[in-house]
Z-matrix of the N, CA and C atoms (Angstrom, degrees):
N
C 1 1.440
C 2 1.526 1 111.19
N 3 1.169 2 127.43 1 -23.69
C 4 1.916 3 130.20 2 -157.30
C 5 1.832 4 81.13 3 -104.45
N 6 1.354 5 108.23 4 -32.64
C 7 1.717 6 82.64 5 178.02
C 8 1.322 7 101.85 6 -90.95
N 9 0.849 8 151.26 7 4.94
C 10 1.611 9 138.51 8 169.94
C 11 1.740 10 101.30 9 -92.31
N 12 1.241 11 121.15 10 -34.21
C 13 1.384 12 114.88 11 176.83
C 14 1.350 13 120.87 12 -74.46
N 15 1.408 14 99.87 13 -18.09
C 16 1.487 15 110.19 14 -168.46
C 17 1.932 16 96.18 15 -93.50
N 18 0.993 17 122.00 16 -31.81
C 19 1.678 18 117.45 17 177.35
C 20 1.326 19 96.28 18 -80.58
N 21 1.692 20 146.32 19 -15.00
C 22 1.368 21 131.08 20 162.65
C 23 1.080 22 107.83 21 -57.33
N 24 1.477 23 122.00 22 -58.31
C 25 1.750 24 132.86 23 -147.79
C 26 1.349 25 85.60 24 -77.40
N 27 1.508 26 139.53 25 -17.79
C 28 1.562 27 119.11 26 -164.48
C 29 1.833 28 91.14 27 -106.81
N 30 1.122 29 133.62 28 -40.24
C 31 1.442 30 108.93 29 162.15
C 32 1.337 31 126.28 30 -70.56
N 33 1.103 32 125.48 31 7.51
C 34 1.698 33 129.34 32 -159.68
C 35 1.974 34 84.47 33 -129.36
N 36 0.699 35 125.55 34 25.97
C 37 1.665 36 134.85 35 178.60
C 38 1.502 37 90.34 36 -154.51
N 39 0.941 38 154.09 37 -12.16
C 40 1.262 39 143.99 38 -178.94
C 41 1.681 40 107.03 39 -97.55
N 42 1.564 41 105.69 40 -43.54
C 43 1.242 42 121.37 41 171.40
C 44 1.492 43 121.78 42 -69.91
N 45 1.473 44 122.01 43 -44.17
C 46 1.895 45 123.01 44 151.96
C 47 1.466 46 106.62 45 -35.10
N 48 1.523 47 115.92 46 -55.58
C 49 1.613 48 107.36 47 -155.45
C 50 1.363 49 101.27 48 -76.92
N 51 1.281 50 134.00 49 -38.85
C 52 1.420 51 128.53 50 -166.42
C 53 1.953 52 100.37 51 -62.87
N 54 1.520 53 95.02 52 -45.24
C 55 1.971 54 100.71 53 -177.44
C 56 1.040 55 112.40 54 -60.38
N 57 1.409 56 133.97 55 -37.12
C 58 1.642 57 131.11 56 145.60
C 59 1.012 58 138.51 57 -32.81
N 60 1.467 59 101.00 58 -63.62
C 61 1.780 60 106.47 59 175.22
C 62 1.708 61 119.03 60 -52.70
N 63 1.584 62 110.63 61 -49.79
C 64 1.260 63 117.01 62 174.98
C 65 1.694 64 113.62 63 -57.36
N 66 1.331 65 128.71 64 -40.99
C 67 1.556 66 153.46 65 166.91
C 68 1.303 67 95.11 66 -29.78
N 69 1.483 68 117.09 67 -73.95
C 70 1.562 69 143.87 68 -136.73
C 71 1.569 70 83.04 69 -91.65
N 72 1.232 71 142.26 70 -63.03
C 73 1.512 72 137.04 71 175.55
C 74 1.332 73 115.87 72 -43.11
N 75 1.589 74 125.96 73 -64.49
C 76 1.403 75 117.05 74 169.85
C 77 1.588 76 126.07 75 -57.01
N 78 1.242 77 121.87 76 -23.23
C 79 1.273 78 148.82 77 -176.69
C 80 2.244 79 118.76 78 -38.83
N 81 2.203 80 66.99 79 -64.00
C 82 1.221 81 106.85 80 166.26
C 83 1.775 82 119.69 81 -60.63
N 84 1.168 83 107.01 82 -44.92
C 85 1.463 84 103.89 83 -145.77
C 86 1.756 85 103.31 84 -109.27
N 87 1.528 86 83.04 85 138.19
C 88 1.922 87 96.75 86 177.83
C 89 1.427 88 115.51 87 -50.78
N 90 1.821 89 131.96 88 128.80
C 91 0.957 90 119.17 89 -162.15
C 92 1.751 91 82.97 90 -101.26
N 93 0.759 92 136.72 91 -29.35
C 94 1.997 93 124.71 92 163.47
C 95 1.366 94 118.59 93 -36.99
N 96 1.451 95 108.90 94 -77.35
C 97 1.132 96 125.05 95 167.67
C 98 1.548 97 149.35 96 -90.69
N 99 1.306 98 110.32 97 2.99
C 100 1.190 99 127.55 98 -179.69
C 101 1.440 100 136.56 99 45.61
N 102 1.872 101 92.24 100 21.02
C 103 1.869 102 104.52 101 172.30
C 104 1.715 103 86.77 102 -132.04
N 105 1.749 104 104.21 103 -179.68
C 106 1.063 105 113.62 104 -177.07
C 107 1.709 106 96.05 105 -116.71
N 108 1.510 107 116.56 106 139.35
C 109 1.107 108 115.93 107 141.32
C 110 1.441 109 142.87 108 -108.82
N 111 1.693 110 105.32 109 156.10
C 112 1.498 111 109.23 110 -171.73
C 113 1.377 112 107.63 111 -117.95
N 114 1.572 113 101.42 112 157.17
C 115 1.008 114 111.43 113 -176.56
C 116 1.809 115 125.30 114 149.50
N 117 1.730 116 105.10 115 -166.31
C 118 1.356 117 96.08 116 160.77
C 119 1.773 118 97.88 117 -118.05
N 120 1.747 119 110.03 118 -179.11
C 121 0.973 120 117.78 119 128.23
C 122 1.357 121 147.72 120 -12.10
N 123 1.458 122 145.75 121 72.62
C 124 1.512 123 109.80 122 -175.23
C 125 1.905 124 96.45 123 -137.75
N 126 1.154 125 111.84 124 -165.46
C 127 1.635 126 127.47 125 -159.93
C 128 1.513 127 102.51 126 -159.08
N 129 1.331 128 100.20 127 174.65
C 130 1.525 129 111.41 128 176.48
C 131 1.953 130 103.03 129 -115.34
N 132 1.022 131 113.02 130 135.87
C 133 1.611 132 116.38 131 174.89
C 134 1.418 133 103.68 132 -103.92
N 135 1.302 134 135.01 133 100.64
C 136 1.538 135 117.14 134 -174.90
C 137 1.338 136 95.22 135 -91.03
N 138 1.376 137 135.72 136 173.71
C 139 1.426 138 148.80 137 135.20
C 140 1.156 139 108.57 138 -130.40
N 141 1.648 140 115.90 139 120.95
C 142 1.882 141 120.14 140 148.84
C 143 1.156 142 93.94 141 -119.89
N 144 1.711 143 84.36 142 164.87
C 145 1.649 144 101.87 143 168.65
C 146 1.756 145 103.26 144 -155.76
N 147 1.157 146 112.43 145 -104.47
C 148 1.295 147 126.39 146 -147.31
C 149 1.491 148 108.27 147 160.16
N 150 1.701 149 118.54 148 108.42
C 151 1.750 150 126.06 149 167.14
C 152 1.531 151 92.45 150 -97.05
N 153 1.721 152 91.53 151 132.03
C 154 1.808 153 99.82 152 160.52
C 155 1.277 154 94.86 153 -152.03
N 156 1.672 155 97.90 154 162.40
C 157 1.461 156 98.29 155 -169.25
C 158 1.679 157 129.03 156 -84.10
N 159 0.874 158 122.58 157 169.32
C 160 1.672 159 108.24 158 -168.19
C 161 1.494 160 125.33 159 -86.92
N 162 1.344 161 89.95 160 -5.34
C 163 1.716 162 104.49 161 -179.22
C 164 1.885 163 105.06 162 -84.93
N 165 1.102 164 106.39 163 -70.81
C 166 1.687 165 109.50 164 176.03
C 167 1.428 166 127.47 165 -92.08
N 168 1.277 167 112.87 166 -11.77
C 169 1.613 168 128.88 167 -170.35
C 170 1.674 169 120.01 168 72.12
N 171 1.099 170 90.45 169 37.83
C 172 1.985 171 98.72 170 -165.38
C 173 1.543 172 93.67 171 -103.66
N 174 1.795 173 92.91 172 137.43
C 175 1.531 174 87.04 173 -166.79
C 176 1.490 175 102.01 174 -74.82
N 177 1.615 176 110.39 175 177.63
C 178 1.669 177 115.55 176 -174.14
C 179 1.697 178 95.05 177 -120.95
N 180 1.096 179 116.59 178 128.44
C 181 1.284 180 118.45 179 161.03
C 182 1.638 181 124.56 180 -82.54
N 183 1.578 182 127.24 181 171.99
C 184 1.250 183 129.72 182 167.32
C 185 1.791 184 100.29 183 46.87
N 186 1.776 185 107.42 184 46.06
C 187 1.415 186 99.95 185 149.87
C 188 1.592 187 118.09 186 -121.46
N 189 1.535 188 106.10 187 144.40
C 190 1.472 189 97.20 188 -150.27
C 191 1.797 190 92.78 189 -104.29
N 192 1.653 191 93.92 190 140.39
C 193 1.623 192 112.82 191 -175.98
C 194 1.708 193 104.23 192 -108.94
N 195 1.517 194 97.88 193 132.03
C 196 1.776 195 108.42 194 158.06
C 197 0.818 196 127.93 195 -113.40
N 198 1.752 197 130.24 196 124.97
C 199 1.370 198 125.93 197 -173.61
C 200 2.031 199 90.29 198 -121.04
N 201 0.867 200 121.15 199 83.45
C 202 1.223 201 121.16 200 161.91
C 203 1.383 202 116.96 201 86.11
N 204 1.971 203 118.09 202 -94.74
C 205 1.583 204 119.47 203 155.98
C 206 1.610 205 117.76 204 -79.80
N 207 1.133 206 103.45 205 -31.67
C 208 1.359 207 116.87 206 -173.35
C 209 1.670 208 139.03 207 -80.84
N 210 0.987 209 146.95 208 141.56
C 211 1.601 210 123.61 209 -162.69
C 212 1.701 211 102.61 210 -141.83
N 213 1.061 212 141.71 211 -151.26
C 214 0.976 213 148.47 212 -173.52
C 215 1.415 214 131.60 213 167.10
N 216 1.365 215 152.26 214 138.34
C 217 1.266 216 142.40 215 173.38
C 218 1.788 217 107.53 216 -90.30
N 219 1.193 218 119.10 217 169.75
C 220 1.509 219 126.05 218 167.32
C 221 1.498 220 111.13 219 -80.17
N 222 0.902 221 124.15 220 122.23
C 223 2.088 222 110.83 221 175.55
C 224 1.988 223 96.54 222 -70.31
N 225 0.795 224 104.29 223 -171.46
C 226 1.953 225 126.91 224 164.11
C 227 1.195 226 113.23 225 -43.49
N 228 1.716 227 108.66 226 -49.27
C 229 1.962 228 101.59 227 174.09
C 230 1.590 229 110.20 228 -76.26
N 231 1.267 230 119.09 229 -1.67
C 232 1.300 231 113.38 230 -175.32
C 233 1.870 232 109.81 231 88.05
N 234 1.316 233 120.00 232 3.98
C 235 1.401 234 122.76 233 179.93
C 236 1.684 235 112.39 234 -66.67
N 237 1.248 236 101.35 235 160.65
C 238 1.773 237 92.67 236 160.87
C 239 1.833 238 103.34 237 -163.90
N 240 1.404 239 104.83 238 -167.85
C 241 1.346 240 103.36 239 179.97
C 242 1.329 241 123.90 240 -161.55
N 243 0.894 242 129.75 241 114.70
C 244 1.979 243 105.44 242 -177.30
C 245 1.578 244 102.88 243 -147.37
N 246 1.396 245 119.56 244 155.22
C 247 0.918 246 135.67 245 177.42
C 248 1.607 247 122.44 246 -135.37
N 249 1.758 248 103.69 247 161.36
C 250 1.595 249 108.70 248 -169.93
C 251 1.358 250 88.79 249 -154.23
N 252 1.757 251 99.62 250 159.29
C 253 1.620 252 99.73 251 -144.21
C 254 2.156 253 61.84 252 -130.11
N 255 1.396 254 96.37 253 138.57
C 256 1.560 255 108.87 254 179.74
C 257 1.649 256 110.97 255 -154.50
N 258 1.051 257 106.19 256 162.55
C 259 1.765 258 105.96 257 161.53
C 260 1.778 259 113.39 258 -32.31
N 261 1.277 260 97.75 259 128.23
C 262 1.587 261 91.51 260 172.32
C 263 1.528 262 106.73 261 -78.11
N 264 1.304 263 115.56 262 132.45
C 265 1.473 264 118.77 263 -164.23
C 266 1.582 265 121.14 264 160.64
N 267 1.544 266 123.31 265 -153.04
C 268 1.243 267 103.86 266 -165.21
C 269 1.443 268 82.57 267 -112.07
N 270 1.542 269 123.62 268 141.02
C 271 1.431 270 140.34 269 -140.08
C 272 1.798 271 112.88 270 -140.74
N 273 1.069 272 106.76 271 138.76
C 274 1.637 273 99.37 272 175.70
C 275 1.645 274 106.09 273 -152.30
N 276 1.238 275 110.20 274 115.03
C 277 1.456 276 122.38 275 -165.99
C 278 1.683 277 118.08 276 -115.77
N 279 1.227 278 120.58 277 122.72
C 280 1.663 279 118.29 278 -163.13
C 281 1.463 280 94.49 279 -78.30
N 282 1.884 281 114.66 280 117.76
C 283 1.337 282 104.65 281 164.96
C 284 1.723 283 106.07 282 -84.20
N 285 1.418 284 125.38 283 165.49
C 286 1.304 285 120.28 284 164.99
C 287 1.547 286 96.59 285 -140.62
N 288 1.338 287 97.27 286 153.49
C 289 1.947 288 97.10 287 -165.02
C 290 1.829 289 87.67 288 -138.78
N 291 1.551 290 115.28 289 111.90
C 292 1.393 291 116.42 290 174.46
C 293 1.529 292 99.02 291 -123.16
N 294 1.265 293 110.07 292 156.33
C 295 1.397 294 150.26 293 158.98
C 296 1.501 295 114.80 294 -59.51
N 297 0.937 296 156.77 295 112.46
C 298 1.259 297 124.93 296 -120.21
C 299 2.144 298 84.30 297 -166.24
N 300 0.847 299 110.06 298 -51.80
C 301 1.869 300 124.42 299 174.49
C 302 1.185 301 113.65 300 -62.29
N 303 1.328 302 126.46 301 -18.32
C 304 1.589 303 122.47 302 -169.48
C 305 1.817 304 112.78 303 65.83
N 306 1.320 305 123.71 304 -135.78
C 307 1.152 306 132.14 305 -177.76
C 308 1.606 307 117.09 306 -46.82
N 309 1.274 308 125.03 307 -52.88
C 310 1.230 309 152.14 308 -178.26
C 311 1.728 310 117.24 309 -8.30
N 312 1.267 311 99.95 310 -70.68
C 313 1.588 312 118.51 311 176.31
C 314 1.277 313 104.18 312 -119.72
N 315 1.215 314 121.66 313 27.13
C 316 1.798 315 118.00 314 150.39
C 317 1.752 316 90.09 315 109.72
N 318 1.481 317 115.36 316 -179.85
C 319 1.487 318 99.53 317 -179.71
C 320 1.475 319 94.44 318 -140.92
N 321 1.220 320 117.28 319 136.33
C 322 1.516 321 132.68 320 -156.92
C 323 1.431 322 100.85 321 -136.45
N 324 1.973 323 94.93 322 133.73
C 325 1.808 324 76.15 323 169.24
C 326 1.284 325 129.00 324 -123.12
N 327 1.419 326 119.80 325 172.69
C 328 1.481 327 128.24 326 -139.88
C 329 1.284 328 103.11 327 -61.93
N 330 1.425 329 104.65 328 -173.92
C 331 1.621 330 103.20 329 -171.23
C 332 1.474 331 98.07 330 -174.37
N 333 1.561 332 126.13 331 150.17
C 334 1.381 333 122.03 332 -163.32
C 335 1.689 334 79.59 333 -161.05
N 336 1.600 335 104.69 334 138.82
C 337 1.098 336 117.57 335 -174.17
C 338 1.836 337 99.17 336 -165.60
N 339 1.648 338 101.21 337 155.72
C 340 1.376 339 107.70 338 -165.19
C 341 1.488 340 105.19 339 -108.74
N 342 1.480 341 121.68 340 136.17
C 343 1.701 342 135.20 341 -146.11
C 344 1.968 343 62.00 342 -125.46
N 345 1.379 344 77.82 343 122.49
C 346 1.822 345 100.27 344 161.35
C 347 1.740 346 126.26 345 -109.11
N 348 1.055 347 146.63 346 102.65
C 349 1.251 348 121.78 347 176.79
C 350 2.097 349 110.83 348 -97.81
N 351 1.078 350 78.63 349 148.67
C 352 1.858 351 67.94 350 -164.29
C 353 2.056 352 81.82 351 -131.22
N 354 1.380 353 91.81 352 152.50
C 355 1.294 354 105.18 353 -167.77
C 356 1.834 355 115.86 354 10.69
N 357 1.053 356 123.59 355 57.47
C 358 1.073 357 124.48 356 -177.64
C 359 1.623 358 111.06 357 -56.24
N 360 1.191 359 105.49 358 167.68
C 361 1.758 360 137.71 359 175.40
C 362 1.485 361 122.66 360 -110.41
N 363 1.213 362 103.46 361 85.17
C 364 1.471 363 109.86 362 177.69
C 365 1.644 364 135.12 363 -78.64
N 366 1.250 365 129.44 364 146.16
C 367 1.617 366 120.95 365 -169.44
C 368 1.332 367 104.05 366 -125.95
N 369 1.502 368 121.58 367 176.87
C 370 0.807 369 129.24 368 144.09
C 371 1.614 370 113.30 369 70.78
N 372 1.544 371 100.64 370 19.52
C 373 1.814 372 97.82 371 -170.70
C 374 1.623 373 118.09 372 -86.00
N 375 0.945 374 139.19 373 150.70
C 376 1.130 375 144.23 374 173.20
C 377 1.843 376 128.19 375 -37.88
N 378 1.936 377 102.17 376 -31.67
C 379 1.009 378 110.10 377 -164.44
C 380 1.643 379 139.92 378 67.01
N 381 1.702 380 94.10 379 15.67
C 382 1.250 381 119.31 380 154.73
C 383 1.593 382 114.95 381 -140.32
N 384 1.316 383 136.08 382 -136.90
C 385 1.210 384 118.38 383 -175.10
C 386 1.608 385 143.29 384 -65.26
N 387 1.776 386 96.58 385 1.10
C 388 1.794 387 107.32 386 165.77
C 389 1.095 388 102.69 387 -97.58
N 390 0.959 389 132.67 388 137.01
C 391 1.468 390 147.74 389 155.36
C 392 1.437 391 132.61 390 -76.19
N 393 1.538 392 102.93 391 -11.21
C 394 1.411 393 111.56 392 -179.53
C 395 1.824 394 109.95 393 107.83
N 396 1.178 395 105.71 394 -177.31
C 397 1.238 396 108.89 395 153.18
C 398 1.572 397 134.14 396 -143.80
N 399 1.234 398 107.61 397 165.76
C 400 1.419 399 121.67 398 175.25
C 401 1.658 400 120.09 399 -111.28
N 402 1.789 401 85.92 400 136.54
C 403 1.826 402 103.80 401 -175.50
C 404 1.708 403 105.38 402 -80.75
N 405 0.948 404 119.18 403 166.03
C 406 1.789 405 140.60 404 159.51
C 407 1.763 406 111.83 405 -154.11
N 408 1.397 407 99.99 406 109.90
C 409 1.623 408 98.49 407 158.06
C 410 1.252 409 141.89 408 -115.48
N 411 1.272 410 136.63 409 128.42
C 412 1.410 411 146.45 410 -102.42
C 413 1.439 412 97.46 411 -143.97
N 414 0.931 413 151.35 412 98.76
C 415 1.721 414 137.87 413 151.64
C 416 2.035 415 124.86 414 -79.35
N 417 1.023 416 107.48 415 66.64
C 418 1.492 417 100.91 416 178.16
C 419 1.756 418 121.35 417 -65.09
N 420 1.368 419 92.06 418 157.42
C 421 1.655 420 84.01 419 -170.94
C 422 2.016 421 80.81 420 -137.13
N 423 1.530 422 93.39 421 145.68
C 424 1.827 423 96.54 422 -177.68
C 425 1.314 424 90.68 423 -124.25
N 426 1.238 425 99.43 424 174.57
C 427 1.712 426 113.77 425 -153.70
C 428 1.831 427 84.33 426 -129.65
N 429 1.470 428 97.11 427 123.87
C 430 1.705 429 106.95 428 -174.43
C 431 1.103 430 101.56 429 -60.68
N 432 1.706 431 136.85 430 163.29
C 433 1.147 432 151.03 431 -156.52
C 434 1.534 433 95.41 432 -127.37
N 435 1.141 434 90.00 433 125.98
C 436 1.845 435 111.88 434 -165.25
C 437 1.904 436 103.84 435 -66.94
């Protein structure tokens, strides 16, 4: 009798572990794509705009912008652009706007101001952990440096 019970419990334990393993494999795994991803949440926050100066409104070129990792120069119209990839969510990013050429295109001074996104609208997301991103456009104007 103990060997007949004992060859149940060893196929009937043989048979749990195999229904597990297969369980625990599909369990795991993306039925779309068939990998797993890690991670968080995140998005792109872009900001452009346009620096001109506050006296005539003429744009300034070669002024350099920081949005966090990212930086940027002004082209000729004075445009620029930069982006940071963050939690999709409600967002607040330190712009800083320096003078950066010295004499060149006149000398203007710096300026640091806070880019808010508040319940933003995201595009273009993946429908798994990108969410897309969101625009903000900005026109600063600096006040020449005496």
């Amino acid at each position: 009798m103990s060997k007949l019970k004992s060859g149940f419990l060893r196929k009937y334990n043989t048979f749990l572990s195999v229904l597990l393993t297969v369980l625990g494999f599909s369990a795991t795994c993306d039925p779309n794509s068939g990998r797993m991803e890690y991670g968080v949440p995140h998005a792109d926050f872009i900001v452009k705009g346009t620096i001109e100066s506050f006296d005539n409104a003429s744009p300034i070129p070669d002024i350099k912008v920081v949005m966090g990792y990212d930086s940027a120069y002004t082209d000729q119209d004075g445009n620029f652009e930069v982006e940071n990839s963050a939690f999709p969510g409600n967002q607040s990013f330190l712009l800083e706007v320096r003078d950066v050429d010295g004499a060149t295109a006149g000398e203007y001074n710096a300026l640091d101001t806070v880019i808010v996104f508040e319940y933003p609208e995201f595009s273009g997301g993946s429908g798994n952990w990108y969410e897309g991103k969101t625009e903000k456009e900005i026109n600063v104007k600096l006040k020449p440096n005496p």
